[in-house]
C-alpha positions as CSV (number, residue, x, y, z in Angstrom):
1,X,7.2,2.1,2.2
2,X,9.7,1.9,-1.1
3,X,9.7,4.2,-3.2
4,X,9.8,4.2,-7.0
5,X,13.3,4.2,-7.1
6,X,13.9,1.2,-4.7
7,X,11.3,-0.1,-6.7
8,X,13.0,0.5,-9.8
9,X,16.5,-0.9,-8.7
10,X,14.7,-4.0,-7.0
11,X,13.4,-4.8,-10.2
12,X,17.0,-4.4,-11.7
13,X,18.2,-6.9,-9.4
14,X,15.2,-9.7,-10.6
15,X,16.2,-9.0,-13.6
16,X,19.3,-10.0,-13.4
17,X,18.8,-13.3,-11.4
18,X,15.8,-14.3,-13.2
19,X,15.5,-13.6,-17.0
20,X,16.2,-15.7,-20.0
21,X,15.9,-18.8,-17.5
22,X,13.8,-21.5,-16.8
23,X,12.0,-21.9,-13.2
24,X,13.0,-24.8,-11.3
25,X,11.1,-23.7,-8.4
26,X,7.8,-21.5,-8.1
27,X,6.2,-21.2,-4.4
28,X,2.9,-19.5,-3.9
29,X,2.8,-18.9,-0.4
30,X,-0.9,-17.0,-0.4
31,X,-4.3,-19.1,-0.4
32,X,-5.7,-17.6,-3.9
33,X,-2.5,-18.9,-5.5
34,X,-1.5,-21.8,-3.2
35,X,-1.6,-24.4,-6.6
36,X,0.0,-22.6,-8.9
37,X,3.1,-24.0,-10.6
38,X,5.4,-22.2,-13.1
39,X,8.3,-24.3,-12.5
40,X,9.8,-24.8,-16.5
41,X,8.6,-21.9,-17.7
42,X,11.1,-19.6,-18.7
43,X,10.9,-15.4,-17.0
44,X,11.1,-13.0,-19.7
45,X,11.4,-10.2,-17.9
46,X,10.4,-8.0,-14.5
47,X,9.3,-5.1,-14.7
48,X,8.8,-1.6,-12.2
49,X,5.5,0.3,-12.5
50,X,5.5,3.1,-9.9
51,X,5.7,0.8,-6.9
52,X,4.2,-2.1,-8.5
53,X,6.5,-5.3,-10.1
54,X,5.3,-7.1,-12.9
55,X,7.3,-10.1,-13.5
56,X,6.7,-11.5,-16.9
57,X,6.9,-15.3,-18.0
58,X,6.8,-17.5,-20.6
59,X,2.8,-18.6,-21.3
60,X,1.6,-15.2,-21.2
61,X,1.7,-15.2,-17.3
62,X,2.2,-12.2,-15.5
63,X,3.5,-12.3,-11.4
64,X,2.6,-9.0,-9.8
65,X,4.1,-7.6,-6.9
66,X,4.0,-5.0,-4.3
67,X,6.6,-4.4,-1.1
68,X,3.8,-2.2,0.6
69,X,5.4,-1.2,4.1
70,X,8.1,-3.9,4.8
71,X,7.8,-5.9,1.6
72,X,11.6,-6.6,0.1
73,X,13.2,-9.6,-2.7
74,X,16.3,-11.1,-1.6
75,X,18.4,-13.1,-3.9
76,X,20.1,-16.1,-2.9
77,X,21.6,-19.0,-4.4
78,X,20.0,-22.1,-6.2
79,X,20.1,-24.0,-2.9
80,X,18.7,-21.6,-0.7
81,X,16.5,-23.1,2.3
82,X,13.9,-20.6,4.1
83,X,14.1,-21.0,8.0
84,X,10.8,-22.3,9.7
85,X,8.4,-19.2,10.4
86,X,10.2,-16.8,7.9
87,X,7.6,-14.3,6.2
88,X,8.4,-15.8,2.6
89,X,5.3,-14.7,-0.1
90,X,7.0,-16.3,-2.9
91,X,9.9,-18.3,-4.2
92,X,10.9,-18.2,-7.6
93,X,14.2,-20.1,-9.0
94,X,15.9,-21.1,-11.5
95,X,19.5,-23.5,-11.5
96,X,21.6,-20.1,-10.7
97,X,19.6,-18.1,-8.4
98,X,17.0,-17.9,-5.4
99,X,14.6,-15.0,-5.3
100,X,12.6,-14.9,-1.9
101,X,10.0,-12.0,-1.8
102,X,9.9,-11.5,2.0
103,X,6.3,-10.2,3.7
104,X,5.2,-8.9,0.4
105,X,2.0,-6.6,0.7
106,X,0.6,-8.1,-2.6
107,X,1.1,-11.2,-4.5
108,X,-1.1,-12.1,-8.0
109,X,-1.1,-14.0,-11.0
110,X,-2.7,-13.1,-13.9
111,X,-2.6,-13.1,-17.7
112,X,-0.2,-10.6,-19.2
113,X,-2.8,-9.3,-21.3
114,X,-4.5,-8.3,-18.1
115,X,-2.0,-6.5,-16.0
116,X,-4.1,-2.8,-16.6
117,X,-6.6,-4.5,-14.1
118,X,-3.8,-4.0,-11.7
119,X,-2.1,-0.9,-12.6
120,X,-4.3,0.9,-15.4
121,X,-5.2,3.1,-13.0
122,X,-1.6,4.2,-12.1
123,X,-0.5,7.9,-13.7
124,X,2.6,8.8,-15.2
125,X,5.3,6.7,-13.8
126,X,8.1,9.3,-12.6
127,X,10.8,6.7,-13.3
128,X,9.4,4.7,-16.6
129,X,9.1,5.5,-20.2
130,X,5.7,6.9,-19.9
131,X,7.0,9.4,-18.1
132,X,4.8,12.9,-19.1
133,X,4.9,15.5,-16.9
134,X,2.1,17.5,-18.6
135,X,-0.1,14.7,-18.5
136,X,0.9,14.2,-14.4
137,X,-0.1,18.3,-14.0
138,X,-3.3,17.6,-16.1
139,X,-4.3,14.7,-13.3
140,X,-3.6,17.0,-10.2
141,X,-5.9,19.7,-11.6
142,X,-8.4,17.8,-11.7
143,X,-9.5,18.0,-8.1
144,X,-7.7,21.7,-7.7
145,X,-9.4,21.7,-3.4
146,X,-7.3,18.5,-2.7
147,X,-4.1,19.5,-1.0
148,X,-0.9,18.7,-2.6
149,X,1.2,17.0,0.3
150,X,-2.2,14.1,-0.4
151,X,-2.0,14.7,-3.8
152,X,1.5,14.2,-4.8
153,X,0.7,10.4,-2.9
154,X,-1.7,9.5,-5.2
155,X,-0.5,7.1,-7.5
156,X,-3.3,7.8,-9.8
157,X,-1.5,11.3,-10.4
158,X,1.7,9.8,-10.6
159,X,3.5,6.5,-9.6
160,X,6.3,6.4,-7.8
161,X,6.4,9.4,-5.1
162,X,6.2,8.2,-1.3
163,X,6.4,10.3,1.2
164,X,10.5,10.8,1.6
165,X,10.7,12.5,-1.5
166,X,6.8,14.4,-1.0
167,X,8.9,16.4,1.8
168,X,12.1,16.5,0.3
169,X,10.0,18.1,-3.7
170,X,8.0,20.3,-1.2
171,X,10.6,21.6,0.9
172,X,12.7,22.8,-2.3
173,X,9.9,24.2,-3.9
174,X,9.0,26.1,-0.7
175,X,5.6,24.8,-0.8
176,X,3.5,24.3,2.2
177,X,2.0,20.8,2.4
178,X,-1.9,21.8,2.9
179,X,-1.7,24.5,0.1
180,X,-4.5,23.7,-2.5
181,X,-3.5,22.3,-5.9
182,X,-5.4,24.5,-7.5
183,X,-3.4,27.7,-5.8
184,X,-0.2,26.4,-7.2
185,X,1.0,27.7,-10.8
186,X,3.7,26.0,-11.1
187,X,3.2,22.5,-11.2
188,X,4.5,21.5,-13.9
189,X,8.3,22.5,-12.2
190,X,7.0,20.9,-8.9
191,X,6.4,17.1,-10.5
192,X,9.6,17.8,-12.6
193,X,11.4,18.4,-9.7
194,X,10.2,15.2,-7.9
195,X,11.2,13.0,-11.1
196,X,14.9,14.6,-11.0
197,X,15.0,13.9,-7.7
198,X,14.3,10.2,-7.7
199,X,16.4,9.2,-11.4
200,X,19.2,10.8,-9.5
201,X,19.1,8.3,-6.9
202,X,18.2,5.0,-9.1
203,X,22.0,4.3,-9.2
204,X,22.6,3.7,-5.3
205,X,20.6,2.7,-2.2
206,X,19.2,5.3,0.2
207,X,17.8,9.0,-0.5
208,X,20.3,12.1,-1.0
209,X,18.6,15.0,-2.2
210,X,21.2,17.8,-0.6
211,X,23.7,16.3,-2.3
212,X,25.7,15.2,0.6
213,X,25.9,11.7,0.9
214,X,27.3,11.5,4.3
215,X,25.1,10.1,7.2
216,X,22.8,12.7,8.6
217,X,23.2,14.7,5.7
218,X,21.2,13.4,2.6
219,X,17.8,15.1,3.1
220,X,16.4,18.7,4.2
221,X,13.6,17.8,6.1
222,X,12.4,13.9,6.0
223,X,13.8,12.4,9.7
224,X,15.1,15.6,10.9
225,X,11.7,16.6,12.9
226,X,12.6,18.8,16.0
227,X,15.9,19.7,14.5
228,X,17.0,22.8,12.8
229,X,16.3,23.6,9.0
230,X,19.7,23.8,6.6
231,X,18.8,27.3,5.4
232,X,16.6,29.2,7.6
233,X,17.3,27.3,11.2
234,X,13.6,26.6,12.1
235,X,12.6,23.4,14.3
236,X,11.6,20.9,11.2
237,X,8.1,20.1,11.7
238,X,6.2,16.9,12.2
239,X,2.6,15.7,11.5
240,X,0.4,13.6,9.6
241,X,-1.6,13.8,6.5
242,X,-4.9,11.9,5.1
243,X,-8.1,10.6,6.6
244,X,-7.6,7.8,8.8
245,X,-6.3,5.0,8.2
246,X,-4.6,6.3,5.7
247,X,-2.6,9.3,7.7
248,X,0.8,9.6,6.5
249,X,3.8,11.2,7.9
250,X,4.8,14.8,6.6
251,X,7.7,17.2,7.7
252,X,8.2,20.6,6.6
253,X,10.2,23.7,7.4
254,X,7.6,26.4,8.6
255,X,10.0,28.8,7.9
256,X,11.0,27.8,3.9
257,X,7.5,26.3,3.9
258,X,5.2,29.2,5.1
259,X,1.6,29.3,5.3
């Protein structure tokens, strides 16, 4: 899944194609919103909320988004034709561009003044101007027997963390995934750490958090299972975390990471 970073820089890229102009084009490709037509009304703006994108019109309409798994915008030109059985969600366009919101997860329309219905339950997004770590801690705490590897994934705590850069915070912090919330001090330098780590990428595709940016060296732990850790040489670990059918993946270094 996209994380709030990708998220972040897809927005950018609507942005960019879409604002300040008029729709020539709106396609609702979903049943609830199979009639609705924007086309003339002018976007004002898209914007990223932890994985969530709220596109904002002119009417006081509001287009929400979200990539879930394989979810992605592309951005053609004004004459761009979608082949027969392609996964497209949504169209919108405008005299300059194309934007074709491939096998979205979620598509909605809704008044502006009631986009909290959709994400007024998100936390502290790591990436936007609401951005308060103290407020992100105060959330975790609150359920101090949850592990954190779940934890840090819930978007209610804070928006924007997937499970790359769950490992990669982790890992650097020398935290094992199943440790309690509640046995963890330092919290407040464990989500800090996680929103460094994802501003530092907003300017580039992919995830580097070793600093190396050449291929097969950008991360500690996330898609190295079976291989050896960085510092300590230990077989990274693979498994899964969460109730089913929520289980998500999780690596760690048992040696960096001990119980």
């Amino acid at each position: 899944m996209p994380e709030g970073d990708a998220v972040h820089r897809t927005a950018a890229r609507l942005r960019s194609a879409l604002d300040g102009r008029a729709l020539t084009r709106s396609d609702f490709r979903v049943p609830r919103h199979a009639t609705a037509d924007l086309t003339g009304r002018e976007v004002l703006t898209t914007l990223s909320r932890g994985k969530h994108l709220l596109t904002r019109v002119e009417g006081g309409l509001t287009v929400h988004t979200h990539l879930r798994m394989d979810g992605s915008w592309r951005i053609a030109g004004p004459s761009a034709r979608v082949p027969p059985g392609d996964q497209v969600r949504l169209i919108l366009a405008n005299r300059d561009c194309t934007a074709l919101g491939r096998k979205l997860g979620m598509v909605d329309l809704v008044r502006t003044e009631d986009e909290a219905r959709l994400v007024g339950h998100l936390g502290p997004d790591l990436l936007g101007p609401d951005w308060d770590p103290d407020e992100a801690v105060r959330r975790l705490r609150e359920e101090p027997g949850r592990t954190i590897g779940e934890a840090l994934l819930d978007q209610r705590n804070l928006a924007g963390i997937g499970t790359i850069y769950r490992a990669e915070t982790l890992f650097l912090r020398g935290i094992w995934p199943w440790r309690r919330v509640g046995e963890i001090e330092e919290l407040g330098g464990l989500v800090s750490l996680a929103q460094r780590l994802l501003a530092a990428n907003l300017e580039h595709a992919g995830t580097v958090t070793t600093g190396d940016r050449r291929p097969g060296n950008a991360t500690w732990v996330y898609g190295r299972a079976g291989r050896p850790c960085r510092r300590c040489g230990t077989r990274i670990s693979r498994g899964e975390m969460g109730a089913q059918p929520q289980e998500r993946l999780i690596l760690w270094c048992a040696g960096c990471q001990p119980r």
